[in-house]
N, C-alpha and C positions, 0 to 999 in steps of 0.2 A: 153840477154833477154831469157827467158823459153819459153821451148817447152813444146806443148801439143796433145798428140795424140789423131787422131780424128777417128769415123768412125758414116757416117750419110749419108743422103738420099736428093738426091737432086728435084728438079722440077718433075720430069720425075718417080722420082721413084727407080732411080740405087741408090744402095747401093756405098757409094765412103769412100777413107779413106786419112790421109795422117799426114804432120805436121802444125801445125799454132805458130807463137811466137805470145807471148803476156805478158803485167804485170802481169795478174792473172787468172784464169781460166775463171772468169765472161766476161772481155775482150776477151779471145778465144773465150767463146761463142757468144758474141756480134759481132766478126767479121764472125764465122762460118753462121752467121743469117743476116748479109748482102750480105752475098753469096747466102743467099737463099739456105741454109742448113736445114735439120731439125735434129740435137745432137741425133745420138744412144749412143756412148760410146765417154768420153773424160777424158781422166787422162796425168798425167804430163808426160814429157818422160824423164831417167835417161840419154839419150843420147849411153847409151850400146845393149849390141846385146841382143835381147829378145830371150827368150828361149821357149815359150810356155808353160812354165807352170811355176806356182807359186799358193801358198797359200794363200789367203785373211781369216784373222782370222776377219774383220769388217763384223758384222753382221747386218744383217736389224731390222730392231724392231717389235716387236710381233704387232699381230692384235688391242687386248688389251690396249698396250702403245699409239697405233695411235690413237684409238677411245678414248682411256681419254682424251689427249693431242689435237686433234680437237674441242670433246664439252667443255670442259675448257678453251679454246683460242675466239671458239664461241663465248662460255657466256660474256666472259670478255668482245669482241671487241662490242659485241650486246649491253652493258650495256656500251657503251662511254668511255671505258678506253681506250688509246692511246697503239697504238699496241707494243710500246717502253715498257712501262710498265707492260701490259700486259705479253710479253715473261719474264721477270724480275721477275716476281712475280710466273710465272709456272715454271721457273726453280731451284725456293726456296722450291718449292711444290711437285716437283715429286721426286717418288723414284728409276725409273730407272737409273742408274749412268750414263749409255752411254749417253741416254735422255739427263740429267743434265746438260754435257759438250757439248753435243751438241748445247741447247740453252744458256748457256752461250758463245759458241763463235755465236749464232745467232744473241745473243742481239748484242755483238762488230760490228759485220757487220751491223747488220740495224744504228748503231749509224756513219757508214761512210758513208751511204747513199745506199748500197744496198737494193734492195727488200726484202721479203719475202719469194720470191718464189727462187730466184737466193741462196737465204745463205741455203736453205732447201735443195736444188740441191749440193750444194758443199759439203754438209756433209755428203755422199753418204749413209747414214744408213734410210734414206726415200724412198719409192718409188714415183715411176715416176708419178703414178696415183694423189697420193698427191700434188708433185711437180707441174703438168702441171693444177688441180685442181686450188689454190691456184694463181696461175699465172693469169686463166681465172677472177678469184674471184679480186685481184685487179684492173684487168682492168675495169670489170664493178662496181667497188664499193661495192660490196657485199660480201665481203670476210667471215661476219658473217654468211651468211646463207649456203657460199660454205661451210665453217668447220662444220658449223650443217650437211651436207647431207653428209660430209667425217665422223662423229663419226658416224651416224645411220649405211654405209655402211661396216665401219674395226669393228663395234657391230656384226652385223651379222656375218660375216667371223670369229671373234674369235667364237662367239655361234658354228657354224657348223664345227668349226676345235676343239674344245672342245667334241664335241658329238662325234668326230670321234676317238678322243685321249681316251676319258672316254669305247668306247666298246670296243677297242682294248686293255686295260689293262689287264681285268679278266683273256681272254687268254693265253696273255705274262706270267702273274703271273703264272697261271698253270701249262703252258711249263716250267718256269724254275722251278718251285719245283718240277717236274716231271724231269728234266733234273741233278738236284742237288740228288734227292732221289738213281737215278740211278746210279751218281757218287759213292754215300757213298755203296750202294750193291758191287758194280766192284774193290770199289777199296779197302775195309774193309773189309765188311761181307763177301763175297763169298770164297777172299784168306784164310779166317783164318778153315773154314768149306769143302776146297779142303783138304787140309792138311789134316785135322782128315778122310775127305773121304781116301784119300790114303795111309793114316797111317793103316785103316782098312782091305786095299787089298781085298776090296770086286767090283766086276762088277758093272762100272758104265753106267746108262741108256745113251741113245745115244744123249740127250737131253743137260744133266749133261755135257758131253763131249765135245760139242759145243758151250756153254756158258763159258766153262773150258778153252778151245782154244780161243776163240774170249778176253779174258780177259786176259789171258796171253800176247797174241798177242800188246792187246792195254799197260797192265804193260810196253813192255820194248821197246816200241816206243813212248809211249806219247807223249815224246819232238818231236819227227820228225813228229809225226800228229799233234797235237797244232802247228810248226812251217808251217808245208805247209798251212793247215787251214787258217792260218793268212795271209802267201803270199798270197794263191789265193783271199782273201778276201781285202787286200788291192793292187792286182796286177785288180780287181774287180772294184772296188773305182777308181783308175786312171784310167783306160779305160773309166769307166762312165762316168767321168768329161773332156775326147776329143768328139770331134764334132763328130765322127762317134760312138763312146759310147754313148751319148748322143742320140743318133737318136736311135740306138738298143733298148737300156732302156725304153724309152718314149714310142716304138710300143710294145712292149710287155706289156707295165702296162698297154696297152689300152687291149691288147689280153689274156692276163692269167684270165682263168674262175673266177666265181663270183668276184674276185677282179675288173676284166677290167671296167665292168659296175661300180661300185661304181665308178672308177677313173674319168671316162669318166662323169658321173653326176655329179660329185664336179668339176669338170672344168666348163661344160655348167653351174652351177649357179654360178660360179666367174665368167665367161666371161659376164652372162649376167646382173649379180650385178653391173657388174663395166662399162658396156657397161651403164647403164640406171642411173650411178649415173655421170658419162662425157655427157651425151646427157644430162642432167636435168639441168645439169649445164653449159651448154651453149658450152661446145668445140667443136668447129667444128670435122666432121665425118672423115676426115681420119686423123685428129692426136689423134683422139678417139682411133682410129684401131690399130693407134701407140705406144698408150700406153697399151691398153692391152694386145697385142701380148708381152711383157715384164710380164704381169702377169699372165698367162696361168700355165707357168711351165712345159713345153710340146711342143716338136719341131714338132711335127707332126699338131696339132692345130697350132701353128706358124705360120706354114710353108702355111697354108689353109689361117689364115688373111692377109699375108701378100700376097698374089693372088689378096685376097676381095678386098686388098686396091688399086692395080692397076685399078680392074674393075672397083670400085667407081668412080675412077680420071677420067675413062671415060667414066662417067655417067649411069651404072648401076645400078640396084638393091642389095643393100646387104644380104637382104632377100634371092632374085633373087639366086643369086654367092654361096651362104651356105645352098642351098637346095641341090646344086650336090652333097656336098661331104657327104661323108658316117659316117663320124663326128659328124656331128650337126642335131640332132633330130627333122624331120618333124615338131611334136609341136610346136618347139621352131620358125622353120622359117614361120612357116604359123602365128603364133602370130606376129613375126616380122614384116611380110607383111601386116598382118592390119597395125601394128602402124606405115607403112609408107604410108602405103593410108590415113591414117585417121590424119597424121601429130599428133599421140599419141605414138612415137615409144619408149620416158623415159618408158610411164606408161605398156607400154605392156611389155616390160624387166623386169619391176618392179616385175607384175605377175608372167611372166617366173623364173626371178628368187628364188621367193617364193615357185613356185611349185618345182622346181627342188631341191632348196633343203630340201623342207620335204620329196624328193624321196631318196636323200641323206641317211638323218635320218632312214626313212625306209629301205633302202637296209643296212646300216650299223648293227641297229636289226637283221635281218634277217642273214645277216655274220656271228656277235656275236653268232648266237643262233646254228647256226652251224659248227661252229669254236670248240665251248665251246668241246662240246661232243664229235667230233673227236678225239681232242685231250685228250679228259681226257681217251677217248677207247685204243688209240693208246699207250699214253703213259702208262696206266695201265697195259697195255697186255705186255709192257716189263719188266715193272716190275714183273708183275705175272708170264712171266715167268721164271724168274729168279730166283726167292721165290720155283717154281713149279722145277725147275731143283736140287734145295740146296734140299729142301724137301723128294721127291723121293726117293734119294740114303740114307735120312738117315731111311726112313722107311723100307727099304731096308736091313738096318744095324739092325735094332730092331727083325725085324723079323728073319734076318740069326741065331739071340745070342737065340729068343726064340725055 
């Protein structure tokens, strides 16, 4: 029989881990759930010694793909189509391929009798929010109106991660044709205008002479700079992806100037989008906590809910827990704490999340706008002065012949 490793959260709260056999993962989960488990991570086990690292090239699915593939499913189940045929008919319709194969093996499992919410969970390219969405949604019957409030919410999410992709282009673009311009100076123009400088045997300014060295230098090491380059930057990339990379990385994108605040506001309006779309839809509040501590993206935010959720279990305020930390923005917890005085706590996330990320949008403009001209100073000013060092020495040369 198959093993399947597990790591989940019991009564109490302790993080626990271990093996469970079973005929199929759905079964592992069924048995982890009369333990009174609540599933962090389960995947099969090859039985060999794990290493700790390995590459998952299964990717999750864009924002986009989610919010179509919800209001599509919506409509369908809202207008009395059977949810058999329904899936069947979005999988003829969409154009994502992962998509595609993924609900063709969804339809096969609902036709053995599994859920919807269990074949969405095994496909590991949904998230969790979806999955435990979806779950709540059949149990109360209302599965059409949970996928309506799941398209409205991965709508938003792709809008503000779109806003955020569209200002950071200009710059990129600029950097590398700033970055490409400079190649062709260093590695064309400038060698072929030393030469006639030196062929001249005339004094060159001190300027000339340092641009002259620094190019030389980079000529006959390239390879050994492009190679270190590369290690450090993929010796970078694995460190980021261990547990103590991961924790460095996350505090610093909260702490490096004008970037940290953006970072930190697109978090607070996904925690509090997706906090007000699991309250609106009925899941209970600590596997609310449960699932968005998975979509944060940030071990330091994390590492703050997953505190909240202990305090909750014993009977606190969430509001209350998330004003201490230095994280989560006054605004946001005094909004919060109405919406639990006043039993409105969807509709006042709702708000929060609205504000937050038109703040978003706003601090992103404002990045954009000074982003732009940095870089176009910065990188001008090497180029010019490179132009200004070639220049020089030949004015230099016109005037010696006159």
């Amino acid at each position: 029989m198959p093993q399947y490793r597990y790591k989940a959260k019991d009564l109490s709260g302790r993080v626990v881990s271990g093996l469970v056999e079973a005929e199929s993962e759905i079964g592992a989960r069924n048995l982890l759930r009369e333990k009174r488990f609540f599933v962090l991570e389960l995947r099969k086990s090859d039985g060999g010694v794990n290493s700790g690292f390995s590459f998952s090239f299964q990717r999750k699915l864009k924002a986009k793909d989610l919010a179509l593939m919800a209001k599509q499913l919506g409509a369908m189940i809202a207008a009395g189509v059977p949810l058999l045929t329904a899936v069947n008919v979005l999988s003829r319709q969409v154009e994502n391929r992962a998509l595609k194969k993924s609900l063709i093996r969804i339809e096969e499992k609902l036709r053995t009798g599994n859920t919807l919410s269990e074949s969405l969970r095994e496909e590991k390219i949904f998230p969790e929010l979806m999955c435990s969405m979806v779950e709540v949604g059949e149990v109360g019957g209302v599965l059409d109106n949970v996928l309506e409030r799941l398209s409205i919410h991965y709508e938003k999410e792709a809008q503000l991660n779109e806003k955020i992709r569209s200002a950071m282009t200009y710059p990129m673009v600029v950097l590398f044709a700033a970055i490409a311009a400079v190649l062709v100076l260093v590695t064309y123009v400038l060698p072929q205008f030393t030469g006639i400088l030196l062929q001249a045997n005339i004094e060159l300014p001190l300027i000339t002479q340092m641009v002259i060295k620094v190019t030389n230098f980079f000529s006959r090491h390239a390879a050994a700079i492009f190679l270190t380059l590369g290690a450090i930057i993929v010796g970078l990339l694995y460190w980021f992806s261990t547990p103590p990379g991961r924790k460095i990385r996350d505090l610093l994108s909260l702490k490096i100037p004008l970037i940290g605040n953006l970072v930190l506001k697109g978090i607070i309006a996904r925690f509090s989008r997706t906090m007000a779309t699991l309250v609106q839809g009925g899941v209970p509040m600590l596997q609310s906590l449960r699932v968005v501590q998975k979509t944060l993206g940030n071990v330091e935010l994390q590492k703050v809910l997953e505190l909240a959720e202990d305090r909750v279990r014993e009977g606190e305020s969430l509001a209350g827990f998330l004003a201490l930390s230095p994280w989560f923005p006054p605004l946001l917890t005094q909004m919060m704490l109405v919406g639990e005085e006043t039993g409105q706590l969807d509709a006042m996330l709702t708000k929060a999340a609205d504000f937050y990320e038109a703040e978003v949008d706003a601090a992103v403009g404002r990045l954009s706008s000074i982003i732009e001209p940095v870089l176009i100073l910065f990188m001008g000013g090497i180029v010019g002065l490179i132009i200004v060092s070639i220049m020089l020495p030949m004015f230099n040369m016109v005037n010696a012949v006159k």
